[in-house]
N, C-alpha and C positions, 0 to 999 in steps of 0.2 A: 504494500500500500504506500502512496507517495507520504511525501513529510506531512502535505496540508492537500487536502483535497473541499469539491463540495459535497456538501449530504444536502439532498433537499426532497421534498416530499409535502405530501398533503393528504386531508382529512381523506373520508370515501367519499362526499358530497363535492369537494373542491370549496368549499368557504374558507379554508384555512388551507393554507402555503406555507410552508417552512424554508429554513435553507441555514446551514452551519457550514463555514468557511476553516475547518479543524479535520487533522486527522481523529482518529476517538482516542481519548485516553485509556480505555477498558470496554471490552467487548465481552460480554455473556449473557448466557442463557439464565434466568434466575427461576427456580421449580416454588418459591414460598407460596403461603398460602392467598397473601395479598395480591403478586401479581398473577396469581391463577385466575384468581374470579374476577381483577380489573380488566386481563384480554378476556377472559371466558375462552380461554385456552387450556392449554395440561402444562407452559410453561409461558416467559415471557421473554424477546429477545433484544436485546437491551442494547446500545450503544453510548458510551457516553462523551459528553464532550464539552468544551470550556464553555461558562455559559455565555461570556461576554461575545461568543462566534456565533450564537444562535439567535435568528429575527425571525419573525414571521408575520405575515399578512395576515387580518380575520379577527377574530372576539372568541379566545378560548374560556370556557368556564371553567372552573376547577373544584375539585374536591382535595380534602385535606385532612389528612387522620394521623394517630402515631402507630409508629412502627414498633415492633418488639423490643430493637433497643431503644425504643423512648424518642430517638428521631423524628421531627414533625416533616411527612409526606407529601409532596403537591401533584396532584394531577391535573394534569391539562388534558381538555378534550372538545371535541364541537361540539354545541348544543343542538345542531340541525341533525349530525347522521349519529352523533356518538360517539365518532375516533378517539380512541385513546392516541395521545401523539408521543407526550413528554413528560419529564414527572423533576420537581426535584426534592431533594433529600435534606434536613435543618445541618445534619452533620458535616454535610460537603458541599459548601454554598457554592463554592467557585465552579463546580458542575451542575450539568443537567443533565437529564437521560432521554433519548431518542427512541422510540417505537420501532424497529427496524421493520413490522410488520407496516407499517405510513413509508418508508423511503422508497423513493423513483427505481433507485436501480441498487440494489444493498448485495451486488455481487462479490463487494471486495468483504463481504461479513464472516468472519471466523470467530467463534466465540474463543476466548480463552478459558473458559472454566463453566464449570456449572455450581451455581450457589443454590445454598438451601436444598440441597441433593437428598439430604430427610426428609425430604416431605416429595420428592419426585414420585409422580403416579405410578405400579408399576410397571405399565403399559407403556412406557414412555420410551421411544428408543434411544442408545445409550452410543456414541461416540468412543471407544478406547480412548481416541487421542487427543480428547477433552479432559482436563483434570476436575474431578471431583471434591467439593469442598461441601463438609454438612450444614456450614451455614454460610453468612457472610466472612471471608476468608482477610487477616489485618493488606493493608496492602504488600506488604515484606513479603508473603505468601502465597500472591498470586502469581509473579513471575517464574 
């Protein structure tokens, strides 16, 4: 993947445009119980990236809850179709997360790990050469 590339992307409806001028700082798949039932998927696939790279066009609403470590969550999403797009985290301001299921062309997506792996359905299929972490992994850990 180059140093900086674009990510860009939109709702299903197209009222919301996105676009982040960053390569991702961290790319994975996350099985927890929270982004299960926000895609209404069996995982969610995540990119993330600096938030000051990330604009978007449109009127996202958002929900906002805490997470298990106590972290206050934000979701962003349309109001017209539903998209989940972007979410960020109170722990890591300087990031935000990208829906890789919203980007235009998310060919260059490799996850590097899979979090919250305790809680992965077990239907769920299983990559070898993704490393496994049973929750959120410190950063030292995931390289």
């Amino acid at each position: 993947m180059p140093t900086e590339q674009v990510i860009s992307g939109s709702c299903l409806c197209g009222a919301i445009r996105y676009s982040a001028s960053a390569s991702p700082l961290f790319q994975v798949h996350c099985h927890c119980q929270d982004c299960r039932k926000n895609t209404g998927s069996a995982f969610a696939a995540l990119a993330f990236v600096p938030i000051d790279s990330l604009s978007w066009q449109g009127q996202t609403q958002t929900f906002t809850h805490r997470a298990d470590s106590g972290a206050v969550m934000t979701k962003h999403f349309c109001s017209s179709c539903g998209s989940q797009l972007f979410g960020t985290n109170s722990a890591k301001p300087d990031r935000i997360h990208i829906k890789v299921g919203s980007v235009e062309d998310a060919q260059w997506f490799e996850p590097q790990c899979n979090v919250w792996a305790s809680s992965r359905l077990p239907s769920t299929p299983i990559n070898s050469r993704v490393k496994d972490f049973a929750q959120m992994p410190t950063t030292s850990a995931k390289k």
